[in-house]
N, C-alpha and C positions, 0 to 999 in steps of 0.2 A: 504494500500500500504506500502511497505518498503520503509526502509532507502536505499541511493544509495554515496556512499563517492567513490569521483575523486581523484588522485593524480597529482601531478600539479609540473612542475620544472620550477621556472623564473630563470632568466635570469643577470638582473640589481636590482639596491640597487630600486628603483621606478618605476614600470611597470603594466600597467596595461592589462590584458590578456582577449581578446575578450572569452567566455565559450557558447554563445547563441548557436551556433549550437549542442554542447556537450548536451544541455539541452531539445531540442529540438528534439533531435535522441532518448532521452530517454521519453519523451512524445508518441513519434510515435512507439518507441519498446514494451510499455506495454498500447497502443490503448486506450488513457486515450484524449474522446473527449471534457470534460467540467470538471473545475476544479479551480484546481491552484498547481502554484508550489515555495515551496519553497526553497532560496536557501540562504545557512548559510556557515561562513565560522570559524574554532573554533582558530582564532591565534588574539593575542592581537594585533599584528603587521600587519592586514593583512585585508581585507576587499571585501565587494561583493554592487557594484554598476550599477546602469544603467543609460547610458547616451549613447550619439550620436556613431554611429557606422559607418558613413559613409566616413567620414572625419577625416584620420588619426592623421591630426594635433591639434584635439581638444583633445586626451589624453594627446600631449605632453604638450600640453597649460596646461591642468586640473592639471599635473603632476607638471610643473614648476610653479604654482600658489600656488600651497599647499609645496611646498616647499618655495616659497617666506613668506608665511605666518608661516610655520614650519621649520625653517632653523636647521640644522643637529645639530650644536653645539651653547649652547647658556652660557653666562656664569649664574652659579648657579646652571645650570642641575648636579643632586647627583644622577640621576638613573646609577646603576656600569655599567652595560651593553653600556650605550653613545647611546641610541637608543630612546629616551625621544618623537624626532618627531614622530617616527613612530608608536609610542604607540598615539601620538596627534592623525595624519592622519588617523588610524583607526578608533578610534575613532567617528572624525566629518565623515567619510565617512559609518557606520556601519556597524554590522556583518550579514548581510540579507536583501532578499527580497525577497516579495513577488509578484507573476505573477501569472495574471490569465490565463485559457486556456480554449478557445472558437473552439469549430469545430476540435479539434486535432491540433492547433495549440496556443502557445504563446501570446498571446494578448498584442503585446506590437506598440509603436506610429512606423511610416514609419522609424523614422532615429533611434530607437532605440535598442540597444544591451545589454548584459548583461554581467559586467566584472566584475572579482575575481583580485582584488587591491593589489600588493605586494610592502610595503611601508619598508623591512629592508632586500633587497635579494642580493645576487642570495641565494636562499633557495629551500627545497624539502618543498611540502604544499597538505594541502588537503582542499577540502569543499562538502558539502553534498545536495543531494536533497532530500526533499520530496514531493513526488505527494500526492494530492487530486483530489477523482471522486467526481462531484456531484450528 
């Protein structure tokens, strides 16, 4: 299978951008029943997670908690840029993951979605899939 690279425009400096049905359209467009998909994202700044997708207020929580613990300016930060946390946030949040795919769909829990983490925006971004057949 090929490589598949999305173009992505957020928004705000800390957002996180629900991608599961984007990923899922590309599952069902190249009839890929058993597998897995991976999903990478190539920015220092920038990150691909899965967590709860039901309940809006759990990104804002997820968002202000890693800023609590990554606060924007700290004194000693020497990185020129001033963007120190959000090279952090990427970091503890990493740059992929992998899904399995069962029956043509996604194998992921009832509450869960798949989001591409923008931790220094509003920025233009990309991130990429690859499918696996079994």
């Amino acid at each position: 299978m090929n490589l598949y690279t999305f173009n992505l425009r957020t928004h705000e400096k800390d957002e996180m951008v629900e991608i599961t049905s984007i990923i899922a359209d590309l599952i069902k467009q190249y009839a890929v029943e058993d597998g897995m998909a991976v999903i990478y994202c190539p920015h220092t700044t920038a990150g691909i997670a899965i967590n709860e997708n039901a309940d809006p207020d759990v990104r804002h929580d997820v968002l202000m908690r890693l800023s609590d613990v990554f606060p924007w300016k700290q004194p000693g930060d020497r990185h020129a840029e001033g963007n120190t946390a959000a090279h952090l946030k990427a970091m503890l949040v990493g740059t992929s993951q992998t899904v399995l795919i069962s029956d043509g769909k996604l194998h992921l829990g009832q509450w869960q979605g798949i989001y591409f983490c923008e931790f220094d925006g509003p920025r233009d971004r990309t991130y990429t899939v690859k499918l696996f057949r079994d």
